[in-house]
NUFIDREN-58082 format. One line per 2 residues: number of its first residue (from 1); their letters; for each residue x, y, z of N, C-alpha, C. Coordinates in steps of 0.001 Angstrom, whole numbers, plus 500000, padded with zeros to 6 digits. Each point is the difference from the previous one (the first is absolute). Example, Ala and Ser with C-alpha at 12.3 -4.5 7.8 and 13.67 -1.06 7.14 Angstrom:
REM residues 2
1 = as = 513190,494310,507800,499110,501190,500000,500900,501200,500000 ~ 499650,501050,499280,500820,501190,500060,499230,501090,500730
This chain:
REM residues 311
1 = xx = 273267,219984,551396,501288,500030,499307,500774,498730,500278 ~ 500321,499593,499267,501087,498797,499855,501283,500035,500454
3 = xx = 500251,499806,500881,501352,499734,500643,501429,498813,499731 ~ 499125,499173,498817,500800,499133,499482,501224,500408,499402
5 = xx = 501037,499611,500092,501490,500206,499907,499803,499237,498088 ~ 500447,500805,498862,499801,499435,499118,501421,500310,499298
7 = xx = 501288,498701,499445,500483,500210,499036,500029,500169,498537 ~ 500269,501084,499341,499881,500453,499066,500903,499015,498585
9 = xx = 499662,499978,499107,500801,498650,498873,501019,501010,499615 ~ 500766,498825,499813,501685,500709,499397,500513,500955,501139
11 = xx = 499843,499717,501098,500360,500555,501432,501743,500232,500075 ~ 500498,499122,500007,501270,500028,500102,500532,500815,498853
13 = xx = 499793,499386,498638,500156,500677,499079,500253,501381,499684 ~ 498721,500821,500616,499918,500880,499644,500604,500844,501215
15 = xx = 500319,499621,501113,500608,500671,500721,501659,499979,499506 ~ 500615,498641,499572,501353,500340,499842,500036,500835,498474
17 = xx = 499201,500031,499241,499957,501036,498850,500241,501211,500568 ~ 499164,500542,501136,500566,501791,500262,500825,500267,500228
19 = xx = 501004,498559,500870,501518,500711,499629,500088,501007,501399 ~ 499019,499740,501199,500439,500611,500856,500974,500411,501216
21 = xx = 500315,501245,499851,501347,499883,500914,498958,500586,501492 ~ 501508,499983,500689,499453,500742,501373,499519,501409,500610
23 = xx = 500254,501064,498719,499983,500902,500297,498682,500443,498958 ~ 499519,499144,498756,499078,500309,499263,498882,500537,500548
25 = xx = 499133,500685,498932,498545,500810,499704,499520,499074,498900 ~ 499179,499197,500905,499137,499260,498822,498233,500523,500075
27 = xx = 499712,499065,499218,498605,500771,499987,499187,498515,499670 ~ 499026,499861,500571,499321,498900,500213,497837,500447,499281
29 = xx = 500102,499748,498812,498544,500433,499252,499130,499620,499918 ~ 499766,498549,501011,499193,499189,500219,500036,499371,501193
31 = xx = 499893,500702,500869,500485,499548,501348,498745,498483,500308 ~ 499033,499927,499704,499352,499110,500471,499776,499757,501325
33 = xx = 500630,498563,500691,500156,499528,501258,500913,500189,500880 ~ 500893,500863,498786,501732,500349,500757,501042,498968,499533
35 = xx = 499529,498843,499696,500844,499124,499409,501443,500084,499581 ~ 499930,500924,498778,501341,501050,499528,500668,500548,501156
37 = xx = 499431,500773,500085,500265,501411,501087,500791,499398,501500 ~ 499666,499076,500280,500281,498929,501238,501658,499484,499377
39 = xx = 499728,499888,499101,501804,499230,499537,500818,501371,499704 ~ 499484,500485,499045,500173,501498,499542,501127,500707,501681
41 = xx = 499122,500042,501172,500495,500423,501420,501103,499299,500263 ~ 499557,498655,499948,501466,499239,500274,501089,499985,499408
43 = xx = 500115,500654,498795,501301,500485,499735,500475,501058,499722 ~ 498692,501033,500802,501035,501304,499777,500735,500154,501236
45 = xx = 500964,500935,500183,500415,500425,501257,499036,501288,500747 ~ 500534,500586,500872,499303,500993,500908,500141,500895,498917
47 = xx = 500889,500295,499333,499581,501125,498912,499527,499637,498844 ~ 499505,499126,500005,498781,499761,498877,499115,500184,499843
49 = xx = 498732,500154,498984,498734,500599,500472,499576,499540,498925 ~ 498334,499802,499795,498910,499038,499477,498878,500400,499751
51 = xx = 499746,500936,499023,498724,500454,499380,498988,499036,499755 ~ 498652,499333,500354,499251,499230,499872,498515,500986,499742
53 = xx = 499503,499147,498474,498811,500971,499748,499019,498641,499737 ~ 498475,500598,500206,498930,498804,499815,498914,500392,499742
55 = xx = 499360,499952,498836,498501,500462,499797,499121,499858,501113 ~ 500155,498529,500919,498814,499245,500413,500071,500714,501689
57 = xx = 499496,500700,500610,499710,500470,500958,500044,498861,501002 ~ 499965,498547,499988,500233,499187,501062,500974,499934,499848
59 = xx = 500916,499602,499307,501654,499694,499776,501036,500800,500809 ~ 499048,502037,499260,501101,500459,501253,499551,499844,501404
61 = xx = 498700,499614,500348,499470,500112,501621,501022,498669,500518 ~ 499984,499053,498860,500752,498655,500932,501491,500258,499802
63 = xx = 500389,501096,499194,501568,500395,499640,500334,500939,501705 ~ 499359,500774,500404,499676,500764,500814,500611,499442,501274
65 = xx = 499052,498741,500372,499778,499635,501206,501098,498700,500006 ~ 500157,499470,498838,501598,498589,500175,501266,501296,500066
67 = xx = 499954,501263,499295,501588,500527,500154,499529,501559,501076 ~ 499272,499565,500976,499996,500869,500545,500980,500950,500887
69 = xx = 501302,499248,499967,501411,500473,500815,501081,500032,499187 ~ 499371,499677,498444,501301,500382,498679,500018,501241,499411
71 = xx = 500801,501121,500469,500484,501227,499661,500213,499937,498436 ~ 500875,498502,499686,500748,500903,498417,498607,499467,498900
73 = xx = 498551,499353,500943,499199,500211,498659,499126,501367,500259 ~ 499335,499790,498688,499324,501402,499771,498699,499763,499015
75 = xx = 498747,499631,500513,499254,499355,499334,498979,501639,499526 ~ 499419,498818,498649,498852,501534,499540,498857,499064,499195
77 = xx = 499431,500468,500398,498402,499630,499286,499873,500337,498630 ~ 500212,499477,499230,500285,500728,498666,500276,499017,498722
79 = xx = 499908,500084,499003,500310,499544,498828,501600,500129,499542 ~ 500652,499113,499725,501386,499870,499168,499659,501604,499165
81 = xx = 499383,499927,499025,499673,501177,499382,500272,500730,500317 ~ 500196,500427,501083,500436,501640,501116,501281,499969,500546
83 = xx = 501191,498644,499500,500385,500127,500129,501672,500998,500383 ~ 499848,500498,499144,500709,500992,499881,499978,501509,500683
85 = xx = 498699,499907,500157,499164,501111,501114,500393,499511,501600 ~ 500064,498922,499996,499995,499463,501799,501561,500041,499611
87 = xx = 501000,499844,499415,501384,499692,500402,500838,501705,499614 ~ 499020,500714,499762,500448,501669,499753,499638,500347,501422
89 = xx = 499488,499318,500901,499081,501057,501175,501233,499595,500714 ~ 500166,498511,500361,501093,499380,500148,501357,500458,500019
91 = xx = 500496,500729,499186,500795,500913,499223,501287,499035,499967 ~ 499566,498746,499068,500791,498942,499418,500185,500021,498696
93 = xx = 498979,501027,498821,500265,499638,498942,501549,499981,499137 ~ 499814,498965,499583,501841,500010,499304,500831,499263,500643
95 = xx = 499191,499511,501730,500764,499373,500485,499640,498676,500199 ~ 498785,499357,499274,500224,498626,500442,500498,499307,499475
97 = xx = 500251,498883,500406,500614,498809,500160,499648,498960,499299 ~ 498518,499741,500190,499042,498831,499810,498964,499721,500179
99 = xx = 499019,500047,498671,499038,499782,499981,499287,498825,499986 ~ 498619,499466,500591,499497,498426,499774,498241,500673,499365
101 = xx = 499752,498900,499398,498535,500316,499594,499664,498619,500110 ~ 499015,499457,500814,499763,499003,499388,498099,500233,499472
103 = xx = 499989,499526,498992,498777,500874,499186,498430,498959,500692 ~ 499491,500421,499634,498807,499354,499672,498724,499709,502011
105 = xx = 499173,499187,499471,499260,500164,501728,501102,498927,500946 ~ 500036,500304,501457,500595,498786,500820,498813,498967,500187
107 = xx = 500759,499137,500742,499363,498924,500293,498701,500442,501271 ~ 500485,500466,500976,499074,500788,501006,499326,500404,499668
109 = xx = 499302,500985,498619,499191,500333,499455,499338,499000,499351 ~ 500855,498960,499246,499206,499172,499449,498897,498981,500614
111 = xx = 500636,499845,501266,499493,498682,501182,498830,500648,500709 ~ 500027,501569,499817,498838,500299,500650,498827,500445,499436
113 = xx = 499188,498953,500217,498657,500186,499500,499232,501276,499653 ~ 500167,501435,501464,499283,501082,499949,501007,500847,498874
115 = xx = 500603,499652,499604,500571,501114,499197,499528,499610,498260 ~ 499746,499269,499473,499041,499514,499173,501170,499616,498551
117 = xx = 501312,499989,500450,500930,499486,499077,499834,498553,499063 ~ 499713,499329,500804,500057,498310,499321,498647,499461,499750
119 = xx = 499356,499454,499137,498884,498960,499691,500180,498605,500929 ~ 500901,499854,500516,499911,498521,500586,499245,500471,501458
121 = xx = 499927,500610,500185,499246,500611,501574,498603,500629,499462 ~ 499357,500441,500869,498514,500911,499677,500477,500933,500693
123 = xx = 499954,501099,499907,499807,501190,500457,499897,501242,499162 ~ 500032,501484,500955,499335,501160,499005,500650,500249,498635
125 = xx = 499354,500660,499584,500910,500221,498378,500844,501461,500389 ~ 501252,499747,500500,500270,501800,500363,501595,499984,498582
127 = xx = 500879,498929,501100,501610,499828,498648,500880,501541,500150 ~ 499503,501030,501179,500767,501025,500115,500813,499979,500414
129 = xx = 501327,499985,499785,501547,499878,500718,499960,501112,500898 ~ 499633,501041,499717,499834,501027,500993,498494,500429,500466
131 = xx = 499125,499243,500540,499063,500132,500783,499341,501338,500502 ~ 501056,500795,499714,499388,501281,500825,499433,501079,498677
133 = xx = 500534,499479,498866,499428,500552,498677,500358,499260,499097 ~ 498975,501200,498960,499709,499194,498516,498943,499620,500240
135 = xx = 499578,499300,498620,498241,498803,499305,500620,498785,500455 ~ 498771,499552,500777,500336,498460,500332,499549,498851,498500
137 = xx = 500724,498598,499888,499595,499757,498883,498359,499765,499870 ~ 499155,499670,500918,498482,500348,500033,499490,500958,499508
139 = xx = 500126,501514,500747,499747,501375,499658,500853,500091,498030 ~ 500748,499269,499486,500415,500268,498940,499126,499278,498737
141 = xx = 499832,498917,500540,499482,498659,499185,498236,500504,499877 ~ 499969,501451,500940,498302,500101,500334,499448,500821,499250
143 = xx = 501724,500971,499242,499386,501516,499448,501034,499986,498787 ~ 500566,498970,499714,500987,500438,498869,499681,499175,498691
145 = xx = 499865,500987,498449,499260,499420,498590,500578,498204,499951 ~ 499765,499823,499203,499713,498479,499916,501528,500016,498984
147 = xx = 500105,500665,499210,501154,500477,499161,501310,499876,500899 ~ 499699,500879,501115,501208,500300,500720,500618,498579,501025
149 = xx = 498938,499302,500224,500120,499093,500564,500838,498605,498934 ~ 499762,500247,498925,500295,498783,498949,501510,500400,499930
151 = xx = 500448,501148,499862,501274,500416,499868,500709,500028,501308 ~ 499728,500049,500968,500626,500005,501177,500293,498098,500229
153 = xx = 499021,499225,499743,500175,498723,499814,500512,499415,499136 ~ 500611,500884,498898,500777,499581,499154,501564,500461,499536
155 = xx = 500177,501320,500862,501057,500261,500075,500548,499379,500765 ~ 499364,500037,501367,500957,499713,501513,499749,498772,499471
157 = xx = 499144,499117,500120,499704,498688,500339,500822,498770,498761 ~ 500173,501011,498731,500127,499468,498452,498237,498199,500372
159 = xx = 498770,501022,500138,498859,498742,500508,499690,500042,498589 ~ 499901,498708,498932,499503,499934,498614,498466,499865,499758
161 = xx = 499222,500232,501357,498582,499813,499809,499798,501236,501104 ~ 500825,501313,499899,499568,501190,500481,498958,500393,499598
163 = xx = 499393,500079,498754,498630,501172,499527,498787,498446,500338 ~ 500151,499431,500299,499222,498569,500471,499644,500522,501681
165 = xx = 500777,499760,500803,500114,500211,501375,499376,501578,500384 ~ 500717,501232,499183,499346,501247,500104,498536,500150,499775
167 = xx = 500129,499453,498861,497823,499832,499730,499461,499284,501092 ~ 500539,499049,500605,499255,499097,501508,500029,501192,501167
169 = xx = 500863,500452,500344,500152,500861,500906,498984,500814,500102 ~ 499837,500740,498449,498996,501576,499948,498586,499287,499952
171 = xx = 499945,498517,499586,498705,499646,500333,499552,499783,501299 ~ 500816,499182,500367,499903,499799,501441,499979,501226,501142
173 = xx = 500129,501432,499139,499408,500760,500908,498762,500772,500067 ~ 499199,499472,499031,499215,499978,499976,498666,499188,500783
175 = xx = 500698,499105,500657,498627,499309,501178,501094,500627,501359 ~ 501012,500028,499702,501025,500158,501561,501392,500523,499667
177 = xx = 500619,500748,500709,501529,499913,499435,500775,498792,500935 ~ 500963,499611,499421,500844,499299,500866,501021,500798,500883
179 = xx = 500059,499559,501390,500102,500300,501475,501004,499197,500244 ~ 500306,498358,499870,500626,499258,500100,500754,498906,499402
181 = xx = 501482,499632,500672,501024,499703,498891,498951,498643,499282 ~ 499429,499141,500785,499502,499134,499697,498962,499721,498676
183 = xx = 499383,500893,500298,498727,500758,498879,500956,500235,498968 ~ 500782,501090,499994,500895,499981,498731,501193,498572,499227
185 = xx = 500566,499327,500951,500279,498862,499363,499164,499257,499475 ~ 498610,499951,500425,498605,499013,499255,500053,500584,498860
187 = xx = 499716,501016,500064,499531,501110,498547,501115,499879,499037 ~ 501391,499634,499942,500677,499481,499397,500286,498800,499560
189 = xx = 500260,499214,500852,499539,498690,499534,499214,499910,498738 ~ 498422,500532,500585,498776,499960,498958,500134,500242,498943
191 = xx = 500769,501194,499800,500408,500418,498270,500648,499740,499768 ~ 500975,499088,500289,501475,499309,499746,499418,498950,499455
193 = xx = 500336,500161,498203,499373,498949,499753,500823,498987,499591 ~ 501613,500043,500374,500627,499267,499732,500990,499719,501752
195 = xx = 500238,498862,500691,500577,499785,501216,501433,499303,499369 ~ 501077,500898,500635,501401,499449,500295,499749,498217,500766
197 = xx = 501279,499624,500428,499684,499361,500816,501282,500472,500776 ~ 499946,500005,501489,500803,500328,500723,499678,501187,500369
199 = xx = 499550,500987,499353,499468,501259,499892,498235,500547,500211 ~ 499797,500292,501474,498792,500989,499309,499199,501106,499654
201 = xx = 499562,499658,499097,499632,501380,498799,499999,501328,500634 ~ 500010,500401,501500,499651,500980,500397,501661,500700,500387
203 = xx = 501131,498914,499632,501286,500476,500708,500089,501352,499083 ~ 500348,499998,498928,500242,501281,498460,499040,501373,500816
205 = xx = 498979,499881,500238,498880,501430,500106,500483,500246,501256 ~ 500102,499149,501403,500348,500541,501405,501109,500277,499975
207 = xx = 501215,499670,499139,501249,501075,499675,499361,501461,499565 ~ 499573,499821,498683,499973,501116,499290,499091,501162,500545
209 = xx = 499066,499704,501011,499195,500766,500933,500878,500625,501020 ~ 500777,499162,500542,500972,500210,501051,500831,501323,499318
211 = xx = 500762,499622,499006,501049,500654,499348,499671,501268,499447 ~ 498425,500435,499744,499429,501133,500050,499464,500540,500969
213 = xx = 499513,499352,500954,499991,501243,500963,500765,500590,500945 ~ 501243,499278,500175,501290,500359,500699,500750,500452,498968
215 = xx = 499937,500149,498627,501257,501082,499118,500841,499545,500304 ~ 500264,498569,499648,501341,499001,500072,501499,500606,499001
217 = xx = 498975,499650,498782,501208,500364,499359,500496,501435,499915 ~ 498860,500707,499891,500369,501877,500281,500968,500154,501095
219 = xx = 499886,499304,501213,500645,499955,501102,501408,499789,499473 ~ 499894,498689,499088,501321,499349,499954,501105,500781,499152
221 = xx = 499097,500695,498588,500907,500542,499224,500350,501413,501208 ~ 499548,500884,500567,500367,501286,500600,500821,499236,501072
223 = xx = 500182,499156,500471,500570,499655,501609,501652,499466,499293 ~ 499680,499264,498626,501766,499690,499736,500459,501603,499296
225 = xx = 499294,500474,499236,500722,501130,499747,500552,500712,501616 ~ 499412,500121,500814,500276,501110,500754,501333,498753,501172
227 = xx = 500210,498894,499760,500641,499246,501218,501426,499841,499054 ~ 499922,500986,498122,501244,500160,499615,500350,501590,500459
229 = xx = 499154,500876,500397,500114,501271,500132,500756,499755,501339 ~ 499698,499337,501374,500388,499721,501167,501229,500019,500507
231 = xx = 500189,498179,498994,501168,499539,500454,501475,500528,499921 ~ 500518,499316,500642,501809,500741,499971,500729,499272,499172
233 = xx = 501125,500619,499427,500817,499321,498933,500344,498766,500678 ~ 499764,498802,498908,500394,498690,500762,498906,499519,501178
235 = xx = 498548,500420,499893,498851,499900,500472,499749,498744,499486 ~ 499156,498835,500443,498980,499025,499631,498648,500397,499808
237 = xx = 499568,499621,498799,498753,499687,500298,499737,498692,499735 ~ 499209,499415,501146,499130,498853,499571,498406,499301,500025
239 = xx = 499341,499668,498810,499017,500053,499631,499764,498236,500002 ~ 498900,499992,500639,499187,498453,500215,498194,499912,499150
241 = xx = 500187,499547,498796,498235,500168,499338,499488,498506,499771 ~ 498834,500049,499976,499316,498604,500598,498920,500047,498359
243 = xx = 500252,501036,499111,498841,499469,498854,500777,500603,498731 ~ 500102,499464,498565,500375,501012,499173,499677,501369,499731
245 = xx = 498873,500540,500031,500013,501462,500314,500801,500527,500636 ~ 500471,499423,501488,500745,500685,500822,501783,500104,498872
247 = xx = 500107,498875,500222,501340,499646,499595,500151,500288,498619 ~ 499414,500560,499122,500338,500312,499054,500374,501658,499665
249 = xx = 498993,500660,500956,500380,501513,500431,501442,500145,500300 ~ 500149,499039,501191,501558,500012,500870,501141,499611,498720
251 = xx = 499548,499186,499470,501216,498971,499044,500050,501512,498726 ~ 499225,500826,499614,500214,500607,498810,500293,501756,500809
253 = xx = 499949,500051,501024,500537,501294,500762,501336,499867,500134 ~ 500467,499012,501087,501187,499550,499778,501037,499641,498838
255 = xx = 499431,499658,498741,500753,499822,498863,500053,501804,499625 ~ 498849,500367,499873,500223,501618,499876,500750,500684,500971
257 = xx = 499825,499908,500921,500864,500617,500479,502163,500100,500172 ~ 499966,498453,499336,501422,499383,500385,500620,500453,498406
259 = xx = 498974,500283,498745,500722,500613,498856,500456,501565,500167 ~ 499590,500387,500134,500531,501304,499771,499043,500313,498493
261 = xx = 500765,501098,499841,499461,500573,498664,500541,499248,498905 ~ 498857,500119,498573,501027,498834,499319,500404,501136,498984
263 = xx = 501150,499496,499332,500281,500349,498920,499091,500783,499235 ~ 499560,500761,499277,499036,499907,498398,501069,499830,499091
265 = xx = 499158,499873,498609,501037,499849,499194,499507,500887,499003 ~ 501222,500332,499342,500129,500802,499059,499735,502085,500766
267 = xx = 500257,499561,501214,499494,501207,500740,501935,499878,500532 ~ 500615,501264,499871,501542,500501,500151,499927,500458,501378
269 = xx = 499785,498727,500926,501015,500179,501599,500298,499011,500327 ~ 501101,500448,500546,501238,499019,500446,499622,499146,501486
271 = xx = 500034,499143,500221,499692,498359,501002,500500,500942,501506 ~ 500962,500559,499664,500271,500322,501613,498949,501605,500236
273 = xx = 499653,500582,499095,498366,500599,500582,498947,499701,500218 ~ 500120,498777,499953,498277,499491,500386,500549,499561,501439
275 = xx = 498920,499940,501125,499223,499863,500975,500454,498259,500309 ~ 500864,499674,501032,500267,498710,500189,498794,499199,500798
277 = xx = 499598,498675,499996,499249,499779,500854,499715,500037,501317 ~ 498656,500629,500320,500093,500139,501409,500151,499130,501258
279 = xx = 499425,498569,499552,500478,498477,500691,500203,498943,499374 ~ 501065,499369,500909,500311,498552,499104,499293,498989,500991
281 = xx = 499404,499199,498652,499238,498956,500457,501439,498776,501099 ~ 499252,499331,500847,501034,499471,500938,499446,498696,499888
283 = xx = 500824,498617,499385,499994,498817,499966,498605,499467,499450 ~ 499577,498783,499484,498595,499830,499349,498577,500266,501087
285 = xx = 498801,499755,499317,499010,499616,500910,499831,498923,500817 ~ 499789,500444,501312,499902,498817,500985,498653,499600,500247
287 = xx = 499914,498619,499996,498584,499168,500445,500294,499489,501159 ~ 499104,499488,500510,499535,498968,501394,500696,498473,499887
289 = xx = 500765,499994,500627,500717,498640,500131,498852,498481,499966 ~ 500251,499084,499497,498911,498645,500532,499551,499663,501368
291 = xx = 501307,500017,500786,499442,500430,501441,498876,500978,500191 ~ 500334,501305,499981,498782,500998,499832,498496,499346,499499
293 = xx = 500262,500063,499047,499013,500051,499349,498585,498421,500522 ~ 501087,499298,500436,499158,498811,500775,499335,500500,501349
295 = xx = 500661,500799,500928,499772,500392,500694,498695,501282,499908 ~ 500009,500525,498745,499051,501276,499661,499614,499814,498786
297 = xx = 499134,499234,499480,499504,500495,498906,500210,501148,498912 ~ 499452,500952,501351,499793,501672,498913,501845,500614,499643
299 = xx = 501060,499141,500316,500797,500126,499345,500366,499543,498988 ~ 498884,499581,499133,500788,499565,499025,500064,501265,498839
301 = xx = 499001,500937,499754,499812,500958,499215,500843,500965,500482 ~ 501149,500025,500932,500641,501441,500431,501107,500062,499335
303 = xx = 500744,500886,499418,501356,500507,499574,500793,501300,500535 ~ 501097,499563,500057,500395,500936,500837,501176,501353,498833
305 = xx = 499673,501207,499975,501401,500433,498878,500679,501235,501200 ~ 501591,499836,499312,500466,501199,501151,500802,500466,498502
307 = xx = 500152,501664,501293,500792,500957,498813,500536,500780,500933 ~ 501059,500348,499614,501177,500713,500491,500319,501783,499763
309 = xx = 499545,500649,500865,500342,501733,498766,501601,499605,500248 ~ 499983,500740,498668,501594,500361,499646,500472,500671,500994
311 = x = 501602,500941,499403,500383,500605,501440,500418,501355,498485
């Protein structure tokens, strides 16, 4: 396990977005390295308290053992998705404060080879955020139609030479399946019959592999519905997405959610019976400063949106 201390992009940012006071119930949905959760502490008071949830079974072991003498956190092995389940046991619902998501894999996952996230390393083909279950992307890539594979690479990934890459795959399991990230970035490449530059061909499919076997976006649409069910009037939420898939879920929930009901027309009810919106969107989308982004690369694709429940 990695013990490396890692800051998270739009750090500051997204902490003065929650808007936290001293006495808040925030809730932390991606705890990662603690990163959040570490600033998150420093400004609550003694009656504050800090829900932290994490698919990845090392995150909470290293969440565990850095806040091992912090009372107001409260860590859980678990998916954002459940959210609403872990802050009912809690018996906070209605009462938080502030929510953070920051979406997508961390860097700790990415840097490490055995977890089989990145093509720039060799290692196994696994990509499970939660390790302790589910199809690893190997076991998936070994038994799933050739069909299903073209669409999974073309939804998640938007890859324009998906039914290209899927036919390599189901052939290629035919002398062997692929085991490793390495083997599978070759095998892309190969049918990539057109190369970006700056880009390679294998970045589009090791998303879109990723993003199916962790139920990214399933995660994402059930975890913002339920972090509007949560929060307290005059609650934050704030949302950090690193690809358009992500951010386009967040950007069209949030617009739905901040209308209310609309009008119909030619249908006889009056404006003050419809259903006001349930949050207002709070100031534009935030990006990664030039500083940042010199400093981190992988900030340049992040956006940040916050929303406010009404009262």
């Amino acid at each position: 396990m990695t013990t490396a201390l890692h800051k998270p992009v739009l750090f500051e940012e997204a902490i003065e977005a929650m808007n936290i006071q001293q006495d808040s119930c925030c809730v932390d949905g991606t705890f990662g390295r603690g990163g959040h959760s570490a600033a998150i502490l420093e400004r609550l008071g003694e009656e504050g308290c800090l829900i932290a949830l994490d698919k990845d079974a090392q995150a909470i072991a290293f969440g565990k053992a850095r806040f091992a003498r912090e009372s107001r956190l409260h860590l859980h092995h678990c998916s954002f998705s459940r959210l609403k389940e872990v802050v009912e046991e809690r018996r906070f619902a209605g009462r938080v404060d502030a929510i953070l998501l920051d979406l997508g894999v961390s860097s700790p996952q990415l840097d490490d080879a055995e977890r089989g996230f990145s093509f720039q390393q060799d290692g196994p083909l696994d990509m499970r955020m939660d390790q302790s279950s589910g199809m690893s992307a190997a076991h998936w890539l070994a038994t799933a139609e050739e069909a299903e594979i073209a669409r999974v690479l073309w939804e998640y990934g938007e890859e324009r030479f998906s039914r290209r890459i899927a036919r390599a795959i189901v052939e290629q399991r035919e002398t062997g399946p692929l085991q490793t990230t390495a083997q599978l970035a070759q095998l892309v490449f190969r049918a990539s019959p057109v190369k970006e530059r700056h880009k390679h061909p294998a970045t589009r499919s090791f998303q879109a592999i990723r993003i199916h076997i962790n139920r990214e976006l399933d995660d994402l649409r059930e975890g913002l519905q339920q972090a509007v069910e949560v929060l307290a009037p005059g609650g934050r939420l704030v949302v950090i997405s690193f690809h358009s898939l992500e951010d386009r879920i967040v950007k069209r929930f949030l617009r739905d959610m901040s209308r209310g009901d609309v009008l119909p027309k030619g249908v006889p009810v009056m404006e003050k019976q419809l259903q006001p919106g349930i949050l207002k969107i709070v100031g534009k989308p935030v990006r990664a400063s030039e500083g940042e982004l010199q400093a981190n690369p992988r900030a340049r694709s992040a956006i940040m949106r916050i929303a406010e429940k009404c009262a």
